[in-house]
N, C-alpha and C positions, 0 to 999 in steps of 0.2 A: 605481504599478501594484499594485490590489488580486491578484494572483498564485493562485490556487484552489491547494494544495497537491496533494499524492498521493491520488488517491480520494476527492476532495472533490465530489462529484455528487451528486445525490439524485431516489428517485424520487417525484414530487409526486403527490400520490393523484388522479386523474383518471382518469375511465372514456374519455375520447376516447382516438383511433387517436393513434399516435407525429407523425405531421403535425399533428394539432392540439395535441395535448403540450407541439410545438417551440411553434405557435403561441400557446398560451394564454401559457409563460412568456414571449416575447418581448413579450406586452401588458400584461404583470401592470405595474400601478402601481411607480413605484419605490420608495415605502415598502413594498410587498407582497415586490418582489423581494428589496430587504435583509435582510426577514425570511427569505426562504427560501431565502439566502447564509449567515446567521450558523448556519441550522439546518443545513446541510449541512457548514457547515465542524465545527459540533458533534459531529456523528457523524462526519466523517472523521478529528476528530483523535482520537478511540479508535480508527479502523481505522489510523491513523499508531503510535499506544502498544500495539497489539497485534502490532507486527511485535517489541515485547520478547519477547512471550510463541513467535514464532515462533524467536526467535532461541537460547532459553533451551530450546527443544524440541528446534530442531538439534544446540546442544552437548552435550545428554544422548546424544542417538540420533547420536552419531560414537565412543563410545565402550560403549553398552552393547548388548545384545539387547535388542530393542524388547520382544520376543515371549517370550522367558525372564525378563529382569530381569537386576537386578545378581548375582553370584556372589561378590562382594568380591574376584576376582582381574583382573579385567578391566588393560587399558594402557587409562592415561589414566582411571581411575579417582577421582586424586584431586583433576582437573579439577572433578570432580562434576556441577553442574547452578545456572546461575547464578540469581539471585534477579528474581522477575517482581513485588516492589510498586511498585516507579515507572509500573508502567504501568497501577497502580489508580485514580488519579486521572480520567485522562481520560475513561478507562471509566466509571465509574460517574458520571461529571458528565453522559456522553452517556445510560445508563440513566436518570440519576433525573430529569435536566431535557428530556432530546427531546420525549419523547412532549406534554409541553405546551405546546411551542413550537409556533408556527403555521411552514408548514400540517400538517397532521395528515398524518403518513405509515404506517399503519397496519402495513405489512413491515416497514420499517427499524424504527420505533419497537420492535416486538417485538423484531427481531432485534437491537436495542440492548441491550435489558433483560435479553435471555436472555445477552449477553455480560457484561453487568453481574456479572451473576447467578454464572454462570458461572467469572469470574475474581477473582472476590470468593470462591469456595470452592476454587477452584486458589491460590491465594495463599499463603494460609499452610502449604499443602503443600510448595509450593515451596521455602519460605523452611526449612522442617523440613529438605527432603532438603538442600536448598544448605548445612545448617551438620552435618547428619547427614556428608556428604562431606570438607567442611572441616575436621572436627575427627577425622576417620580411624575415626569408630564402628564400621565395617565391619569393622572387624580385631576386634573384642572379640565382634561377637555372630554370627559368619560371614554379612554383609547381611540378617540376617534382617529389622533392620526398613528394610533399603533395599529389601526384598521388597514388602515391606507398604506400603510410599509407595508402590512405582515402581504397587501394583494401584491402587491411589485416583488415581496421578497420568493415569494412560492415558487413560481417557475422559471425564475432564475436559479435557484437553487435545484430544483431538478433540471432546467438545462447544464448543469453545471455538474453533476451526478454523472448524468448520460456520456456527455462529452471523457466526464474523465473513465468512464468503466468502457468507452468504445478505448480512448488511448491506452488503457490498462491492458486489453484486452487483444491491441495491436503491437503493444509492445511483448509480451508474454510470449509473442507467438515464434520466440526467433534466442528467446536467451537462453534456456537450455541447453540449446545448438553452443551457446558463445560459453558457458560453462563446461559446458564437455569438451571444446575445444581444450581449452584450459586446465581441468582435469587431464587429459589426453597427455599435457605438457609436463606437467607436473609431474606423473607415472614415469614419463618418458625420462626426464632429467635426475627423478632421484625416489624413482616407485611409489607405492603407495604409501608414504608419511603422514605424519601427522598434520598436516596441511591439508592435501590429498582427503583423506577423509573427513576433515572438518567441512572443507568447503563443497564436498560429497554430501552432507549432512543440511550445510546451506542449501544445496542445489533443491534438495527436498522439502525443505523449509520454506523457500521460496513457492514453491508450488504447491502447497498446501495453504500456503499466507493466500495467494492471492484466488482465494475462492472467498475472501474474508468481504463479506459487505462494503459498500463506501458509507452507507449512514443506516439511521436504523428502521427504516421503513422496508429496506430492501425486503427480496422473496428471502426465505431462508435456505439454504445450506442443502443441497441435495444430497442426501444421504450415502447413495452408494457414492457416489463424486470425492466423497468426503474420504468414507473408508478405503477406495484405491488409495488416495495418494497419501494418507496414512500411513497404509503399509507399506509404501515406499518409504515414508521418514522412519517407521518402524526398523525398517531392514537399516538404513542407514545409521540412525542411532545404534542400534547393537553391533555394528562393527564398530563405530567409532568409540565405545567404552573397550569392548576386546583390544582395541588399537592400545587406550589407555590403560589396559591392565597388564599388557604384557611388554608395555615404556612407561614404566612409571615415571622417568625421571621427565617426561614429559608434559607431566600433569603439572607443572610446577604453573600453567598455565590453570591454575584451578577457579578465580572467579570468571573466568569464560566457559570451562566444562560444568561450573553452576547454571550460568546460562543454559547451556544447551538444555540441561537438565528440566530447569524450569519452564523454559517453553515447551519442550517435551512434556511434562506432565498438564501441561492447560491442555494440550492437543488432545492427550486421553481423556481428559474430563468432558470437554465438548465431543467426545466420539460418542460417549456414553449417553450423553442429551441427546443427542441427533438419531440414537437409537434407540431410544422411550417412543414409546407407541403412541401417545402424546403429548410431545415435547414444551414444558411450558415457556411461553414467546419471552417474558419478562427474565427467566433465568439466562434463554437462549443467548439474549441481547447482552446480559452481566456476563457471560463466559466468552460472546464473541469478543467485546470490548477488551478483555483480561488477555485474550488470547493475542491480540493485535498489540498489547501493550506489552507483552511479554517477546514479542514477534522485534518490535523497533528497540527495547533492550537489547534483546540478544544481537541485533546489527550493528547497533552504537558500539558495544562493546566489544564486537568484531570488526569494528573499524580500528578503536580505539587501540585495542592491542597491537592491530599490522602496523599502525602508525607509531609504533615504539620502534 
């Protein structure tokens, strides 16, 4: 099972309405379609390498003032601020090679290159402050030049937010469509299986994943936004165990029905937050995180298995 990863969607440049959208890619040729699989998965895996840079954003912003900077006295200071080039690669393979890949996708391809762009000049900032921290410079020049990074690193790192939640946002808008295709195929060659319904399960998964913040300042989580496409992975979930209870010999696949499991039940526990009448922000951020961590589990291990 070819498995679409996290955010692996995309929106195909076409001026028809979203029904013909779904339509055109479910006729597209299957050499056409390949194409416009391998380009989606191109830009999703810099929106996958950008959750470095999201993550490298939270560990700064749990111990300093966003809005002051460092003072060099701060706890948890000398945690520092971890290093984001591992996640230049992707990027910039998605900047320099999208945009010519077919089909032309006009948004994402921008908002690719502006992330290119982007994280190609946050880079070696990062990499500055990350050994500026490491090696204790703060104590000799009182963080003056942890002053001076932390003003270069700010909005870069929110231009580097923006860019990637506009390509997040332009790719989302078209993979559904390329999953249901897929599903569609699947039905068609050998009904609803257990495939069939798992990656049914994914489709929902996926679309509840990506309401998931990129770092932790974001707005939170619209409630009712939440609870629809919940009960989408809700419905999809309870077929998918019915599937597996009435094939058992199918479950032999059971550290991947763990998964499903456990990302399913993070999903409950944030519905339940999201619907406290006021939701406390510090728990919100512990279960979105959990939720996203339990999210890139469950893919790995849905990669991991097709790849057997």
């Amino acid at each position: 099972m070819n498995s679409l990863p996290r955010l692996v969607v995309a929106a195909l440049s076409l001026t028809a309405a979203t029904v013909g959208r779904a339509q055109t890619i479910a006729e597209l040729p299957d050499d056409k379609f390949k194409l416009l699989v391998e380009k989606i998965q191109l830009h999703s895996k810099a929106i996958t390498a950008a959750r470095t840079i999201q993550k490298s954003y939270d560990h700064y912003a749990s111990w300093v003032d966003l809005k002051k900077g460092p003072t060099g006295k701060e706890k948890g200071i000398d945690s520092g601020i971890p290093d984001i080039s591992g996640a230049l690669p992707a990027i910039t393979a998605a900047a320099s090679s999208g945009p010519s890949a077919w089909p032309p996708l006009p948004n994402a391809d921008t908002a690719a290159q502006k992330l290119g762009e982007t994280t190609t000049a946050l880079a070696p900032l990062v990499k500055a402050a990350s050994d500026y921290y490491a090696q204790h410079q703060y104590k000799t020049d009182g963080a003056k030049r942890g002053q001076e990074l932390h003003a270069q690193l700010m909005p870069l790192f929110e231009q580097a937010f923006g860019f990637e939640t506009l390509l997040r946002r332009e790719l989302s808008a078209v993979g559904e469509d390329i999953e249901r295709r897929n599903l569609a195929q699947i039905e068609k060659e050998h009904g609803k299986n257990y495939e069939w319904h798992l990656r049914s399960f994914l489709l929902a998964a996926k679309t509840l994943a990506d309401l998931l913040p990129n770092h932790t300042d974001a707005a939170m989580i619209e409630g009712p936004r939440y609870k629809a496409r919940f009960g989408n992975l809700q419905a999809a979930y309870t077929l998918f165990t019915q599937y597996g209870a009435e094939h058992p010999e199918e479950l032999k696949k059971a550290m991947l029905a763990t998964s499903l499991e456990d990302f399913f039940t993070a999903t409950k526990i944030l519905r339940g937050i999201l619907e406290a009448p006021k939701p406390d922000r510090q728990v919100y951020v512990t279960k979105v995180n959990d939720l996203a961590a339990k999210y890139d589990d469950l893919i790995q291990r849905t990669t991991t298995t097709a790849a057997r």
